[in-house]
N, C-alpha and C positions, 0 to 999 in steps of 0.2 A: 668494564672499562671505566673507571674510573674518573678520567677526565669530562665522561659525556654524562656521570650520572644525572648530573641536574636536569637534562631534556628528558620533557616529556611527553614527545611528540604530540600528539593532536588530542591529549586529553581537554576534556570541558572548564570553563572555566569554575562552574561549581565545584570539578572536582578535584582543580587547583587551589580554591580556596580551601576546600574541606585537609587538604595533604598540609598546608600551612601552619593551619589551626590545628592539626598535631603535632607539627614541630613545636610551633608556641614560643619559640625565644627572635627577640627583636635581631633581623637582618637577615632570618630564613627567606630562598630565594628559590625559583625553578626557571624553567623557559618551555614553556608547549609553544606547537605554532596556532598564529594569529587566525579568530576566527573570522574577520574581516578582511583582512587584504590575503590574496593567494601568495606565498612563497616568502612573507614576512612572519615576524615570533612575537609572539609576548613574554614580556619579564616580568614575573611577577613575584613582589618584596613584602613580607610583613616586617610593621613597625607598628609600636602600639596598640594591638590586637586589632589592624585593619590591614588589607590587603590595596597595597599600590598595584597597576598594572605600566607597565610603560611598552610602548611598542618598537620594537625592530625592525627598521626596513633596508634592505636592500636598494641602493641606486641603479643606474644605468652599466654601469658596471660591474656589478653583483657585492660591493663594499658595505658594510653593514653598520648602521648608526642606531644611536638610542633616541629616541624623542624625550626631550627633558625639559624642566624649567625651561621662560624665555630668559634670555641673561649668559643663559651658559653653553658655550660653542660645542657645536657636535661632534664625535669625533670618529672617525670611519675604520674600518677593522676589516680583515680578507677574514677572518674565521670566526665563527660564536666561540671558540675557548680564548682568543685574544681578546676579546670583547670583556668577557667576563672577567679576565684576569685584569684588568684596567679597571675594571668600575670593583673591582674590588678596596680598592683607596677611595678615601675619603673626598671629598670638594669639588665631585664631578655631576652632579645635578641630582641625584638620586636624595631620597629623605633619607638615608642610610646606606652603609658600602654593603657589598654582598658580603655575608659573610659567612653562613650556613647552609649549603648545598642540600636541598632536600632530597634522595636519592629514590630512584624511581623501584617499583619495585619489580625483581625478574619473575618473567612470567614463563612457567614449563606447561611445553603443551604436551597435554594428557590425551591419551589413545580414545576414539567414541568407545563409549561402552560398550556399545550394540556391536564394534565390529564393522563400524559402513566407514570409517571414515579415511579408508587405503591410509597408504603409507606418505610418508613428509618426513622435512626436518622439523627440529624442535625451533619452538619461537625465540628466536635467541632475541636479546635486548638492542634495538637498533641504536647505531650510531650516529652521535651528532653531526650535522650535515656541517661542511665547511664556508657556502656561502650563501647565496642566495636556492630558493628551490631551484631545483633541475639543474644544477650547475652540473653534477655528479662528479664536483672535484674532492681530492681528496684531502683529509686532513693534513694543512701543514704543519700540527705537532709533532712533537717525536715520536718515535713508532718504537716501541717497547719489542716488539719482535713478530713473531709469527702467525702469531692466535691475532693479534691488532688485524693484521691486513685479511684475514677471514673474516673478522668482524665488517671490515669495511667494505667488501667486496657482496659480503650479504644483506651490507645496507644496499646496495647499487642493485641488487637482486633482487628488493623489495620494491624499490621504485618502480622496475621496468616492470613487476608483476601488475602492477596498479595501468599500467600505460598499455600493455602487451595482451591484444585478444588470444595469442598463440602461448600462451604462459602455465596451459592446464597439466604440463609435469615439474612444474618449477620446486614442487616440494622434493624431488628426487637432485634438484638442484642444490639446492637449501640442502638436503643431509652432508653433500657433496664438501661444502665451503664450510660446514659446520666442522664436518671429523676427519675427512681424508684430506681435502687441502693441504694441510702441511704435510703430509707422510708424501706425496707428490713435489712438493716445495725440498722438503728434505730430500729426496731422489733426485732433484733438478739439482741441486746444488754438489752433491756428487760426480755430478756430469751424467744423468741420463736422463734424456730428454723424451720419454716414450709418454708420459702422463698416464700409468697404469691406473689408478685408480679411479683418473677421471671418464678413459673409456670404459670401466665396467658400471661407472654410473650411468652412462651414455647407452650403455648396451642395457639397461635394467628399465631406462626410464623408457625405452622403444623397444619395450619386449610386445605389449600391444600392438605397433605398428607394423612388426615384424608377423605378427598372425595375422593382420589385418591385411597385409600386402599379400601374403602365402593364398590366402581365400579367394583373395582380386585375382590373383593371379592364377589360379585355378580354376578358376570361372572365365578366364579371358579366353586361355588358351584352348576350353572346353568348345566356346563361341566358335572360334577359330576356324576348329577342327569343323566343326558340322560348314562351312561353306568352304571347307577345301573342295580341290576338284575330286570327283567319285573315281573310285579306284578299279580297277580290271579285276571284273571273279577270277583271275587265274592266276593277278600277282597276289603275293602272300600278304597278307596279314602283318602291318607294321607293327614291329613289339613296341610297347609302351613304355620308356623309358624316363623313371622318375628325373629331374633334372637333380642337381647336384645340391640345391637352395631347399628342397622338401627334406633331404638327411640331417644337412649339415648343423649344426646349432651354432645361435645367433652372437653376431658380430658385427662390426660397423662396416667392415670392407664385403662384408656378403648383404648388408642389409642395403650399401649404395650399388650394389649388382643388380639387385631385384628392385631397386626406382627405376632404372635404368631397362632393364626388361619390360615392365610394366610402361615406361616411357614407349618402349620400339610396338608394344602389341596396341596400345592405342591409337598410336599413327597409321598403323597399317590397317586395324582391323576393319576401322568405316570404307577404304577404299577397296578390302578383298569380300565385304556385303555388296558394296553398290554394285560391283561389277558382277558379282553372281547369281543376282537379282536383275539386271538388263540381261544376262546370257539368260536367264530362265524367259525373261520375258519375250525374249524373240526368238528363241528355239520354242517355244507354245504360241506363236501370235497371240499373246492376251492384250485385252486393252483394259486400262486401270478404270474400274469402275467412279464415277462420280460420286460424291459422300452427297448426300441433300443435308439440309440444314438443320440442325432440331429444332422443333418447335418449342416458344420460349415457356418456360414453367410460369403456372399460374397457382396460386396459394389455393388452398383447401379452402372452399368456401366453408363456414362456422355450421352445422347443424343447431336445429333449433332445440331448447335444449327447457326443462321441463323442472320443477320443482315443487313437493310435497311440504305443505306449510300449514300451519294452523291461521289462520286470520281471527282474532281479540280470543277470548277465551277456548273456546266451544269450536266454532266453525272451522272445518277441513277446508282446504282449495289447495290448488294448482295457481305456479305464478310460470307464468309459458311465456321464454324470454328469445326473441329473433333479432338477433344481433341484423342479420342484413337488412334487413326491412325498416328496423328502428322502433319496434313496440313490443312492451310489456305486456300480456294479458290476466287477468284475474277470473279464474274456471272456478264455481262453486262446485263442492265433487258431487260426484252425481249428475250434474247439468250437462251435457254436449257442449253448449255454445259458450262462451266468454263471456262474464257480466258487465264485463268492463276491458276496454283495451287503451291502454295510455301510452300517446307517442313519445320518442322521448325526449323532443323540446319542448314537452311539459313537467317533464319530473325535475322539480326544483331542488330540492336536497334528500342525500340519503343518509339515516343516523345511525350507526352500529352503538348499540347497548353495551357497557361496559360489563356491567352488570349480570347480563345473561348473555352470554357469550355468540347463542344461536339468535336471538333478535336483532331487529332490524325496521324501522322507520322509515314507511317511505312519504315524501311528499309532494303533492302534483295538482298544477292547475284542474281543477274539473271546470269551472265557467268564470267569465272576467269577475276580477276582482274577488277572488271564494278561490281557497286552497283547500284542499285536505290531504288530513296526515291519515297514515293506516299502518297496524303494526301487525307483523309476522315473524312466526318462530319456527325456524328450519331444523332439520332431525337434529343435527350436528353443527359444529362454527365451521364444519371446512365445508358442508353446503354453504355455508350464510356468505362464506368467503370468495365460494366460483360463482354465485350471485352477484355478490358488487363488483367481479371482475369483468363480468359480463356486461353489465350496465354501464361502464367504466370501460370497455371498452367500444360499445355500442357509440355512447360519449365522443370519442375517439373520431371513430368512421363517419358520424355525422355533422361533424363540429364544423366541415369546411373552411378549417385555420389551414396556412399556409404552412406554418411549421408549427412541430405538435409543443405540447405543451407537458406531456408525460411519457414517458418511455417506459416498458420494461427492460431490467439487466438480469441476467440469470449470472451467476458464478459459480464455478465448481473445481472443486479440489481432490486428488488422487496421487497415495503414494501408489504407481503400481506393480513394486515388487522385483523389478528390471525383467518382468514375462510379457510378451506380446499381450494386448486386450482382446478380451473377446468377440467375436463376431458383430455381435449387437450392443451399443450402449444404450439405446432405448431408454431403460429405467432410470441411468443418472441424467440424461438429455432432458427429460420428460419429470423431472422432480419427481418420481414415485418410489417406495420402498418404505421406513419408517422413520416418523419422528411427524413432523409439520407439513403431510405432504400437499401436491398439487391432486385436487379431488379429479375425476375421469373426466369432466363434464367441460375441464379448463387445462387439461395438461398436456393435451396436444395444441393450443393455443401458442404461434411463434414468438420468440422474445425479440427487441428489437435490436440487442448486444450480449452474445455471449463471449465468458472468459473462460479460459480452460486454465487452468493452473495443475500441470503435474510433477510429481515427482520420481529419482529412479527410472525413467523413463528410455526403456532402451529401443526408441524406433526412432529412425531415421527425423530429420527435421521436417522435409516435405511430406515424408510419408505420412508423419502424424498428419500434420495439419488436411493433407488431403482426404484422411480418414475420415477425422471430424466433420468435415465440408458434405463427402458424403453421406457421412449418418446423418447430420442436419435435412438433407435433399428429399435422402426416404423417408424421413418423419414429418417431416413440414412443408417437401415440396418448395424449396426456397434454393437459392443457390446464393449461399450468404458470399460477400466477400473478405477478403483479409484485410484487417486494419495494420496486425502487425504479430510478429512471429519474431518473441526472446527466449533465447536459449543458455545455460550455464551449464554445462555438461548435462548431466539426464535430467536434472531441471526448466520445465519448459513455461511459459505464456502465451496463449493464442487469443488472439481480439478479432471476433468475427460480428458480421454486420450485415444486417439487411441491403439488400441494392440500392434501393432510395433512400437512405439515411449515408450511404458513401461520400456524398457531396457536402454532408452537411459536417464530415470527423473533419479537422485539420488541426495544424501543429503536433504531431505524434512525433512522441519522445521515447526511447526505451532504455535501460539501464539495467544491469545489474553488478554483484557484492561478494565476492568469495566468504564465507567465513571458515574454510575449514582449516586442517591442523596450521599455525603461525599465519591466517587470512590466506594463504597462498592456493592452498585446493579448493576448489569448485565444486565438490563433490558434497556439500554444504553452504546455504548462501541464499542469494535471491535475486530474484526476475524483476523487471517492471516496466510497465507499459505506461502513459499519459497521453492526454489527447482533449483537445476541446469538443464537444457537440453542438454544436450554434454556438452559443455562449457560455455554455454551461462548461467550468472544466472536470476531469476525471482523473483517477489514478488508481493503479491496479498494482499489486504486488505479490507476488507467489513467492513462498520462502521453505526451508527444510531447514529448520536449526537443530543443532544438535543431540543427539539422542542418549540414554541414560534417566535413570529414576533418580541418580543422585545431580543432574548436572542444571538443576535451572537455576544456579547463577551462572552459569555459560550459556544457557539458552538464552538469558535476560542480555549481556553483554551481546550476543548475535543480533537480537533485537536493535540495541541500540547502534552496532557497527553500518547495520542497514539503514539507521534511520537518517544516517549520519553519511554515508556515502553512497546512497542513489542517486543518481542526477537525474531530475525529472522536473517536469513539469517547464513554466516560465522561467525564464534566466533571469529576469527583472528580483522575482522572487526566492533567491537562492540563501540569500541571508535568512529567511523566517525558515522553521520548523517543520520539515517535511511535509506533518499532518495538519498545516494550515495554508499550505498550497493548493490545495483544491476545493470545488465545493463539496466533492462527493469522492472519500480514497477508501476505496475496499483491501483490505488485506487478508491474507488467505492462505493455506498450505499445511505440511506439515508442520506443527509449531513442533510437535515433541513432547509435551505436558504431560504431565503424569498424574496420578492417583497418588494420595501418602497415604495406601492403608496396605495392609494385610491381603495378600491375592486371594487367600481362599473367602475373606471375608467381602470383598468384591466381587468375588463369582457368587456367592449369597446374593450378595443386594440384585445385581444385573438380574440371577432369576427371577425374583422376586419385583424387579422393574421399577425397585427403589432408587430412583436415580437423583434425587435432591440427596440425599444422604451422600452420594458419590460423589455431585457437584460440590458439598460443603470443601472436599478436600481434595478440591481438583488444583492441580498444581498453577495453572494459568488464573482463575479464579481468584487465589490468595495473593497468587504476586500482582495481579491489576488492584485486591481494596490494598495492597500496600505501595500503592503508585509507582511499580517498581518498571510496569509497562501498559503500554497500549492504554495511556492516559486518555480517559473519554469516549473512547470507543466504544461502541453498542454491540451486544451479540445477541441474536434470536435466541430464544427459548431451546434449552437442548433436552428435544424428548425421546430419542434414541439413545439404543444401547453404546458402549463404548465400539472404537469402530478399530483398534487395532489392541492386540496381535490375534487374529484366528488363523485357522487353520485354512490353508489354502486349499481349494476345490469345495469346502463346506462351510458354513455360516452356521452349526452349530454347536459348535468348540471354539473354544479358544486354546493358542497354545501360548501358553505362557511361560512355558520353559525355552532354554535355549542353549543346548549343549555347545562350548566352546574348549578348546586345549586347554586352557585356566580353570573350566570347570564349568556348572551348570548355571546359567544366569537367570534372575525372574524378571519377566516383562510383564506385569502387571497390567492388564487390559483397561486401556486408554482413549479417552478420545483427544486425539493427537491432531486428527484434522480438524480443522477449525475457520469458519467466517467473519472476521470482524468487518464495521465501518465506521466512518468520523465522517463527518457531515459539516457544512456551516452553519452557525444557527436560522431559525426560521427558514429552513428550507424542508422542502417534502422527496420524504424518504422515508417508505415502509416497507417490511421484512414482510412479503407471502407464502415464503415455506422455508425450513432449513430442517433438514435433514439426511437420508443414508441410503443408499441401496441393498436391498438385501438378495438380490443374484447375482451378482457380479463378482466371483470369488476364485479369480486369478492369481490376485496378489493377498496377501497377510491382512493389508488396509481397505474399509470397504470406502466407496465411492462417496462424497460427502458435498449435498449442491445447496444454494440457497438463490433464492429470487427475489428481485428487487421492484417495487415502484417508486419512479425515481422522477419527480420536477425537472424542468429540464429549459430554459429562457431561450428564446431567438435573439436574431441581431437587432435590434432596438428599430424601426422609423418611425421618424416625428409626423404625428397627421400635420402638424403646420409646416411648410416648406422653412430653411434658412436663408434667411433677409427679406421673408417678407414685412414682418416688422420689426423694431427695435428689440432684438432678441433678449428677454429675462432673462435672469439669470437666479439659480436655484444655490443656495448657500447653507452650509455646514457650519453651524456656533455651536464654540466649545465654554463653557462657564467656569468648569475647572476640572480639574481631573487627579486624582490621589492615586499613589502607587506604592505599593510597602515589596521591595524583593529578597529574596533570598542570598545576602553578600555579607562578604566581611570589609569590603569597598566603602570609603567615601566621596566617591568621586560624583560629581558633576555630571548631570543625564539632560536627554533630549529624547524628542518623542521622533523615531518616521511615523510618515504617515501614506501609505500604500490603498490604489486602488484602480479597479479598471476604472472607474466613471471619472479619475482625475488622466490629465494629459500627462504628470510629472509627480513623482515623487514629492511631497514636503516636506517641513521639518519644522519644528518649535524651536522656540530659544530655550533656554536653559531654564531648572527646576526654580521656582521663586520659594519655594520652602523644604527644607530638608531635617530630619531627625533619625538617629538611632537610638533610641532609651533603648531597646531590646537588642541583645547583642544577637549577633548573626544575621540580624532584619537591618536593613536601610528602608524610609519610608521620605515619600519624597512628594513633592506637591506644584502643582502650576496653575495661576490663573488664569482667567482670560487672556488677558494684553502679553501672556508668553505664550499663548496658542494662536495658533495661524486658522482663517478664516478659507475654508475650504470650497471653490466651486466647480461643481461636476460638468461637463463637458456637454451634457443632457441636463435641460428643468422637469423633463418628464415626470409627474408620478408614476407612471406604470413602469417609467424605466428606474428611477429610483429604488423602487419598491423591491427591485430584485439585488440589490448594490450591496456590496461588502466593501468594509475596510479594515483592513489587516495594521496593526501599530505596535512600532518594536521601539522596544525602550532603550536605549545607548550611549556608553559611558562616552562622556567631551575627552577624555584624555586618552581610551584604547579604542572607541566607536565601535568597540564589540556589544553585540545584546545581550542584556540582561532580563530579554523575556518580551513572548508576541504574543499578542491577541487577536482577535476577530468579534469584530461589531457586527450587528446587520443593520441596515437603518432603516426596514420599514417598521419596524416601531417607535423610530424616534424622528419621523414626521410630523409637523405641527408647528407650531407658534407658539407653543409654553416650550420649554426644558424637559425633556425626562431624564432618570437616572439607568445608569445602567452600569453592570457589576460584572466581572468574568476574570479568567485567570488569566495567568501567564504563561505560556510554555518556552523550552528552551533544549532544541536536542531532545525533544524523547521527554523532561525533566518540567516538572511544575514546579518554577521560579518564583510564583510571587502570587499577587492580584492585583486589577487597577478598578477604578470605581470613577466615575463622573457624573456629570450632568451636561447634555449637547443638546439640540437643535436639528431638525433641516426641515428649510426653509422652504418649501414649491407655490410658485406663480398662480395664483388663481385661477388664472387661462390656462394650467396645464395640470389640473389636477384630475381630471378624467381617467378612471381608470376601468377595467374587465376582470371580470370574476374567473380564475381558472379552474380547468377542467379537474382539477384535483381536489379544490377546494368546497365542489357540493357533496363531497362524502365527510361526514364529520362524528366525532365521537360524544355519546351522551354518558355521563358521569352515574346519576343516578335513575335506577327504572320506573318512572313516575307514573307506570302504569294508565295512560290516560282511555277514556271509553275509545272503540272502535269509531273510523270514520267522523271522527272529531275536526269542525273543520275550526280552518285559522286562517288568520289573514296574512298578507302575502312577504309580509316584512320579513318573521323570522328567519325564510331562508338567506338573509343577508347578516345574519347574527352568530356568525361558528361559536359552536357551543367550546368546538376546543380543536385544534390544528391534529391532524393525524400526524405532522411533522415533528411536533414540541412532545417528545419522549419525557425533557426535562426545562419546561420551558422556563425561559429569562421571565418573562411576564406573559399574560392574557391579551388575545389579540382585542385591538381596537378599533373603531372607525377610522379613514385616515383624512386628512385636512386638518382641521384647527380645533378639533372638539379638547376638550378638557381632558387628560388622564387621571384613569381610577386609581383608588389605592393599589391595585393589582398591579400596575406596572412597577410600582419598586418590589413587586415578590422576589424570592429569589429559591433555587431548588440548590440544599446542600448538596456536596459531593457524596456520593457515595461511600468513598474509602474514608470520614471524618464521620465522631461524632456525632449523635445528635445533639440539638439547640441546648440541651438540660448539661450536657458537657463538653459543650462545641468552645470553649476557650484552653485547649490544650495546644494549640497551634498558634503564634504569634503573627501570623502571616495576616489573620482574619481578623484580628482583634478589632479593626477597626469600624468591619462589615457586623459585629459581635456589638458595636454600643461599647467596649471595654475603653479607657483612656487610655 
């Protein structure tokens, strides 16, 4: 369609610059819609190898104006093709008339490889909309003929897919408007009005419904029968007469017969139970027994739980840890009695050895003012690991906080093959099988939130979740309950929760993404759940993208479709970056990823359990150092084998062929399923197992869990009441702040500035210095007196201390971002400036970087703060080996040698108040996917963070 090629729908604005800067000659133009205002467009003009954007809006009326120079009258327009056709002449506001349509490119949807992804239409190229969004008017241009009004009619079939929870056979629609349309159109103009072709799409796309009603209805009528009245031994035997709806083959006037049916036996059948059920009851005089109550479940009190350890060189012992009681003991072997028992509001910090995996540091008052440290090396790190989870949660039960301060999350992911699960999930519930597991001693241990993310998943919606509920029950004795239950056809979400942490989930949001063949099937796509826990918020995403060894740039585009239309989380925050909406968003499912090597050269390595060899060229792997996805994200160490394709009933095969009518396909054994997470900085978040199940072998894909220890803030209260005196006030200075983004734009920027601890959004004035020497980079600058002095709502430090501010950078002419950040500000507490450096993101896409120097300011009177429960387990860098029972005084445990939190941290934590910062706060940990420092100037984004001019 020709006239609409310029739109392009909801592409990024990066990847309207980058389409620009192909075309390359002055008055190239396109229009995607606005990523700032809903149901307005951007126009967007290169002139002079930069990139104008100007915005379209829609009135009260749905009439469509360009925002331009002041000076020049606006001028209103029913359609985007009259709009365009106007500003194509000269002296209408624009830096140049349109003059080069950049045309979009058509996109054909190609069949899943694997086979899963049923039938659709193809992705035909949507039509430019006529006025404002949701008008669903049609275009007032001319209509060329026949194939126009299929196209249009297909646009209007896409919208309603996006709107429509009832829309999971619209691809059988879509083929419908695509090819038969007109041969229907043609017939109707003839004069016959029967729409053949549209009932047999009708009848193709309810061929499911039609088995699925046959079943109902066979099982209803079964019911039925058993509470008829009983029949006399001496009349005959009623023959069974198939009704006429089990022969016949399907059709729309036999398929509204059998709603209809199934309408009459539902009305009747609860009234021909009840009554057959009072006759039983009074022809037997029974009387309905009483139900008593059940008694309410109580959690599996912890066995005390025992551990072989070496204590300094030489010496055996037992470290005997009673979670209920609250004390550690230290047994010399050989001895009966404990040499030592330490309660546990003495043990001031515990230090994991980086070093040696199985060591571990403990340290604990023995008399005032005298600590001692004492080290121990456990068989294994996953002993040393159900150790400090122990202690940690010991921690826990005796803390007598009101609301905790750490959570566990467990998350677990399952394609399972569309077959009932097995009896027992035990082993994926319980993190056992291979890779990073949960040791015996800690894996019946309950979580405080599980996710269940599956895929394929052909049980009912209540029935899963009921299932799970119970398998939780008999393994933990818990009766969690539901936060929240999302579903996309056999793609499922479950958020389940302890009973006392119910009070504490609110705001739960859930969403999901079609992506399968033209977005429109379900049968591809993704779930998602959000939710706050006290303060803390969360996001949860289950996904199955596309399958094939040759398709990850289709899997990378599903990626970004989801990241781009999930609605989750705060609506305040809707404008910033999926993965900067939360503190803590787990992502998870089948991703699809594949191996690039050789199958048999991968069934080698797997035996051989060479599995770095296999991660160098894991498909997921390459595309995250090429920024292509899952910017930042962390994944656990993957030390199991690939977890898909085996052979169903055994786990020791793989099949990796795949006989199809085209021919034999290879599925290269994969690990498909996959845990990521993105975090806020300086928060606490560590991975305690990730790995596989190895009985569980129903389906093709084996079971794949990971568990989380997760930071977790309450609702803030001030120990000083409000108004009892002249309330301080805690203040945010900005000194200035540098930004270099990724654009071919000169335009004019401003800073928001986002956070809970403010009441209101704010905003800067405009850049006071700007440069592009490097083409494709704009670098932009502001000083103080153009930043706005920020105060938080709370002077707390303890409430500060947990506080984020998320800042999007946005152009003064389109107010679209050109890229978000996330600060934390307990490092940049104090009374001198620190600096601080972090990226941009935008859509999925790393835009840029910003770099400053800020402030915050806290009230003397309110600098009080408590140490968290998280924070007396800390990591020690180097094994310094010191003599056994070394004592020390009692400071250091107030010195973290290094955050379990800061995988990649911005800087070294600090004291907090007014002390001086070390050189270590301006460190900075390069990206990953760049570089290193020796030839870290290949990227002009950084040059500035690089010392380059």
């Amino acid at each position: 369609m020709a006239a609409a090629s310029w739109y392009h729908r909801d592409i990024s604005r990066v990847v309207a610059e980058e389409l620009l800067a192909k075309a390359g000659r002055d008055g190239c133009f396109l229009v995607r819609d606005s990523e700032s205002v809903s149901g307005a467009y951007a126009l967007c003009l290169l002139f002079q190898r930069h990139v104008h954007t100007y915005r379209i809006l829609p009135d009260d009326e749905g009439l469509l104006s360009v925002q331009t120079i002041q000076g020049i009258q606006a001028k209103c327009f029913r359609t985007l093709p009259d709009l365009i056709v106007a500003y194509q002449q000269p002296n209408n506001g624009l830096v140049t008339p349109l003059l080069y349509p950049v045309h979009r490119a058509r996109q054909v949807a190609d069949e899943d490889s694997d086979g899963e992804d049923g039938r659709g239409g193809g992705h035909t190229a949507s039509a430019v909309p006529a006025g404002g969004a949701g008008t669903g008017a049609w275009l007032s241009a001319p209509i060329a003929g026949r194939t126009h009004i299929s196209q249009q009619l297909h646009q209007r079939l896409q919208e309603q897919v996006h709107r429509s929870p009832a829309s999971d056979f619209m691809g059988f629609m879509a083929e419908y408007l695509n090819h038969h349309l007109q041969l229907d159109l043609e017939a109707l103009r003839h004069g016959h009005p029967q729409l053949r072709h549209l009932s047999t799409a009708l009848v193709t796309a309810c061929r499911a419904l039609h088995r699925q009603i046959d079943f109902t209805l066979a099982g209803l009528e079964t019911l039925a029968r058993v509470f008829d009245p009983p029949t006399s031994p001496r009349s005959p035997a009623r023959e069974q007469v198939s009704p006429s709806w089990a022969t016949a083959g399907p059709n729309l006037e036999l398929l509204l017969n059998k709603i209809s049916t199934v309408n009459h036996l539902l009305s009747s059948l609860e009234k021909k139970v009840l009554k057959s059920l009072q006759e039983t009851v009074s022809r037997h005089n029974l009387a309905l027994p009483s139900v008593a109550a059940a008694p309410p479940l109580t959690a599996k009190p912890l066995a005390v739980q025992s551990f072989e350890v070496k204590a300094g060189k030489l010496q055996r012992a037992a470290l005997t840890v009673d979670v209920e009681s609250g004390t550690v003991a230290i047994t010399k072997k050989g001895s009966w009695s404990p040499e030592e028992t330490i309660p546990q509001d003495k043990i001031l910090q515990l230090i994991k050895y980086q070093s040696v995996q199985s060591k571990v540091r403990l340290v604990y008052d023995r008399e005032p003012q005298r600590s001692l440290s004492r080290d121990f090396v456990f068989p294994n790190a996953r002993k040393r690991e159900a150790f400090c989870q122990l202690l940690q949660l010991m921690k826990i039960q005796h803390s007598n906080l009101d609301e905790p301060d750490l959570i566990s999350v467990y998350v677990g992911t399952w394609n399972m093959g569309s077959t009932p699960p097995p009896r027992s999930l035990a082993s994926w519930l319980t993190s056992r099988g291979l890779g990073r597991t949960q040791d015996e001693t800690t894996a019946c241990i309950p979580h405080d939130i599980y996710v269940i993310g599956t895929q394929e998943n052909s049980l009912g919606d209540r029935e899963w979740v009921e299932f799970l509920r119970a398998s939780l029950k008999t393994l933990m004795a818990i009766d969690y309950r539901v936060v929240a239950l999302q579903c996309l056809w056999s793609i499922k979400i479950v958020v389940l929760v302890k009973p006392e942490h119910e009070r504490r989930i609110s705001h739960v949001h859930t969403s999901s993404v079609k992506t399968g063949i033209a977005n429109t099937l379900g049968n591809k796509g993704a779930v998602g759940v959000s939710f706050l826990f006290n303060g803390t918020s969360f996001g949860f995403i289950n996904c199955h993208l596309a399958s094939g060894s040759e398709k990850t740039h289709r899997r990378n585009q599903n990626y970004s479709d989801i990241l781009r239309s999930l609605v989750l989380g705060d609506k305040r925050l809707s404008a910033f970056d999926l993965t900067l909406r939360f503190t803590h968003l787990f992502w998870f499912g089948d991703l699809n990823y594949r191996l690039d090597m050789d199958v048999q050269d991968v069934l080698a390595h797997i035996t051989k359990k060479e599995f770095e060899t296999l991660l160098a060229v894991d498909q997921l792997n390459l595309e995250r150092e090429k920024n292509k996805v899952f910017l930042r994200f962390s994944e656990g160490d993957i030390s199991f084998p690939p977890t898909y394709r085996y052979e169903r009933g055994s786990r020791d095969s793989y099949m990796w062929q795949k006989f199809k009518p085209t021919g034999v396909r290879i599925n290269v054994p994969s690990w498909c399923d996959r845990v990521l997470w993105k975090s806020h900085p300086e928060t606490h978040v560590v991975c305690n197992s990730y790995g596989c199940t190895d009985d569980i072998v129903t389906s093709d894909h084996s079971p794949v869990f990971a568990t989380f220890e997760v930071g977790v803030t309450s609702q803030f209260v001030p120990k000083k009441a409000p108004g009892s005196d002249p309330e301080p006030l805690a203040c945010i200075e900005w000194e200035s702040i540098e930004v270099i983004v990724k654009t071919a734009s000169r335009s004019k920027c401003y800073i928001e500035f986002h956070s809970y601890c403010l009441e209101e959004a704010q905003r800067s004035g405009e850049n006071t210095s700007q440069s592009c020497d490097i083409p494709g980079f704009l670098k932009l600058g502001w000083s103080a007196k153009n930043l706005p002095v920020l105060h938080p709502i709370l002077p707390d430090l303890e409430y500060l201390g947990d506080q984020h501010l998320l800042l999007s950078i946005k152009g003064v002419e389109s107010c679209e971002s050109y890229g978000e950040c996330c600060i934390a500000m307990k490092s940049m507490i104090g009374s001198m400036a620190q600096q601080f450096e972090t990226f941009l993101f935008h859509r999925g896409e790393e835009t840029g970087s910003m770099r400053g120097w800020m402030k915050v300011r806290v009230p003397k009177d309110r600098r009080s703060t408590r140490e968290r429960l998280y924070e007396w387990i800390s990591f020690e860098e180097e094994d310094a080996e010191p003599a056994a029972d070394t004592p020390t005084c009692p400071k250091p445990p107030l010195q973290r040698l290094r955050y379990l939190s800061q995988a990649l941290p911005l800087c070294e934590p600090r004291p907090w108040g007014d002390a001086e910062p070390s050189p270590a706060v301006l460190c900075r940990s390069r990206p990953r996917s760049l570089p290193e420092a020796a030839a870290g100037y290949t990227n002009p984004a950084y040059f500035i963070f690089e010392g380059v001019p």
